[in-house]
Structure formats: structure tokens, C-alpha cells
N, C-alpha and C positions, 0 to 999 in steps of 0.2 A: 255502434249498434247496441241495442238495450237487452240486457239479460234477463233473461225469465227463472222462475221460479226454479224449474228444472235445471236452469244451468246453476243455478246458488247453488241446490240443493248436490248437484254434482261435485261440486267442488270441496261444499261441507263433508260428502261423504268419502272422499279422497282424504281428508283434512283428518276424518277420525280413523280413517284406517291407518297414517299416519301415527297418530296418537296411540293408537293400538299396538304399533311395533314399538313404539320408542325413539321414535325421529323425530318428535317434539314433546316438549315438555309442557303442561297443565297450562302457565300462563301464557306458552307462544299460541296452543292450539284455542284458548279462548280468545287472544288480541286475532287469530287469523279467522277466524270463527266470527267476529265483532265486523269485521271486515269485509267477510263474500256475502253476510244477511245483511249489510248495508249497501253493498255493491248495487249502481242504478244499470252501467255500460259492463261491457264486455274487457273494457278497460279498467277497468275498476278492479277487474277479477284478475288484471294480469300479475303475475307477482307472487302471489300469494302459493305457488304451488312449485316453483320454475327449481327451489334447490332440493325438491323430494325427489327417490329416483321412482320411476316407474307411471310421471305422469306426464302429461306433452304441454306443453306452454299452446298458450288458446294463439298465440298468431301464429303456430305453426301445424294447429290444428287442423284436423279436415272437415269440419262444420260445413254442412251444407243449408244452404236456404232451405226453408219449407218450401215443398211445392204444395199449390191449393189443390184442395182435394177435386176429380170431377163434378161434374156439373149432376144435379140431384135428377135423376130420372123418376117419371113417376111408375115407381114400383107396384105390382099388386099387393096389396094388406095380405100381411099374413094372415090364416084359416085363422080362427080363434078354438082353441080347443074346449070341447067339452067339460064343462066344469065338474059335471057326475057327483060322485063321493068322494074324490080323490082331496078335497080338502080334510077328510074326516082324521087320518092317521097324521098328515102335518101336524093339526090343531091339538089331537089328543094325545101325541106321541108325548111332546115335553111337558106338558102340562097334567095330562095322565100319570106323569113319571114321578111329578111332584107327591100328587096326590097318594099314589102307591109308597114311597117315603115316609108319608106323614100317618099313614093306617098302617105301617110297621112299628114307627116309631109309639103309636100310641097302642098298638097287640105288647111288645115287650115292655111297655110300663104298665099294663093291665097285667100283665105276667110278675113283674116282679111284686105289684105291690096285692099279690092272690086274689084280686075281684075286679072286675071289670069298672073302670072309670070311664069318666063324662068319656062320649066320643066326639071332641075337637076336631077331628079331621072334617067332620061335616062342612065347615064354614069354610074350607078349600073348594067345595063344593057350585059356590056360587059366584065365584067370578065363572068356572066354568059353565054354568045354565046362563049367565048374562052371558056371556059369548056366542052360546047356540043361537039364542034368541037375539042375538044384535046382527048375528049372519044371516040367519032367516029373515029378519024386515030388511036390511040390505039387498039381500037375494036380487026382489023384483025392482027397486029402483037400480042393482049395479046390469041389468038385462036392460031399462031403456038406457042407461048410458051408452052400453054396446052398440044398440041399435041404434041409435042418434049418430055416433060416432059413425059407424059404418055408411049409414043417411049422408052423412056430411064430404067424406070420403070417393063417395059414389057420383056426386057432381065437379 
């Protein structure tokens, strides 16, 4: 049976917690390391874990098959929620935060050197007005999306 990415990866992380206590040393946990990301079978993986204590050898494991998920029912579309203001404080939160930063940064060097200098934070300014204005023309083409989608849904 072929090993998937999760089972390497299970094994790698057996392998370093190993490594963590001291039940292998640099070069054994890179050659076993070299080993389970090379691993194609289930086989491949066996061995590599069997004289740690605390882990199960895979043929005496209790892996079970996947079962397939059910069968997809057609569900009603989620409501789509109102988009309102509520993007306002996401957008201006972190980006706001910058900007508040950088108008401190430049009051305390107005401060130290006793007159007011160039004010720089301006130019922090305009990625955020290109943002407003890239949301706003998106606005009406991301509403026929919606309503396309919803169109499409509906047959």
C-alpha cells in the first residue's frame, strides 16, 4: 500500500521527537529522516521506528482504510451576508496601525530636532486611498459575481 504524505510526515515527527530525547543521534535521525521522505510503500516506512519505545510498528498498527466521504447532496447555498461597513475596521485596523506608527515616529523627531519637519508619513497615505478606491470599483463588478453565481446555483 502507498504512503501518503501524512504518513511520512508522521513518522518524521516520531523520528524528531526521538531525536529530542536523545534516542538518536544527528547522523542516525538524518539517514532515518533520508529514508521515511523517500519512502514510496508502507513498507518502506517499516523499520525505521520498531527499536524507539513508544511507537507501534505499522504492521501491527490499526490503520484503517479511508472510507469515502457520502455522497454530495445538493445543499441550499449559504445566505450571503451583508457586506455593509464591516470591511471598514479589518482594512483600516492594521493598516491604520502602520500609519499611527509612522505620525509618532515623525511628532518625536519633530520634537527632538524643535521645529517641525517634512511630514513623510503622508506617502503612507496612498496605498491606503488606492485601496479605498480599488474596493469601491470592485464593489459593483464583486455584486454581479454574486448574482451570476447565485443565477448559476439556482438551475
Amino acid at each position: 500500500m502507498r504512503a501518503g504524505d501524512a504518513d511520512r510526515k508522521a513518522v518524521a515527527d516520531q523520528l524528531k521527537a526521538a531525536l529530542d530525547e536523545g534516542r538518536l543521534d544527528l547522523s542516525e535521525y538524518d539517514e532515518r529522516l533520508q529514508k521515511t521522505y523517500g519512502a514510496k510503500t508502507f513498507g518502506d516506512l517499516t523499520g525505521l521506528l520498531d527499536d524507539l519505545p513508544g511507537t507501534v510498528p505499522l504492521d501491527r498498527s490499526q490503520v484503517q482504510p479511508a472510507t469515502p466521504p457520502p455522497a454530495a447532496t445538493a445543499a441550499p447555498a449559504p445566505a450571503e451576508q451583508p457586506q455593509g461597513t464591516n470591511w471598514l475596521p479589518r482594512y483600516l485596523g492594521p493598516y491604520g496601525g502602520v500609519f499611527v506608527v509612522c505620525v509618532l515616529i515623525w511628532l518625536i523627531t519633530s520634537l527632538s530636532a524643535g521645529h517641525l519637519v517634512y511630514f513623510w508619513p503622508v506617502w503612507m497615505l496612498i496605498p491606503l486611498v488606492l485601496g479605498f478606491l480599488g474596493f469601491w470599483g470592485n464593489h459593483g463588478a464583486r455584486d454581479a459575481r454574486r448574482a451570476a453565481r447565485r443565477e448559476r446555483r439556482g438551475r
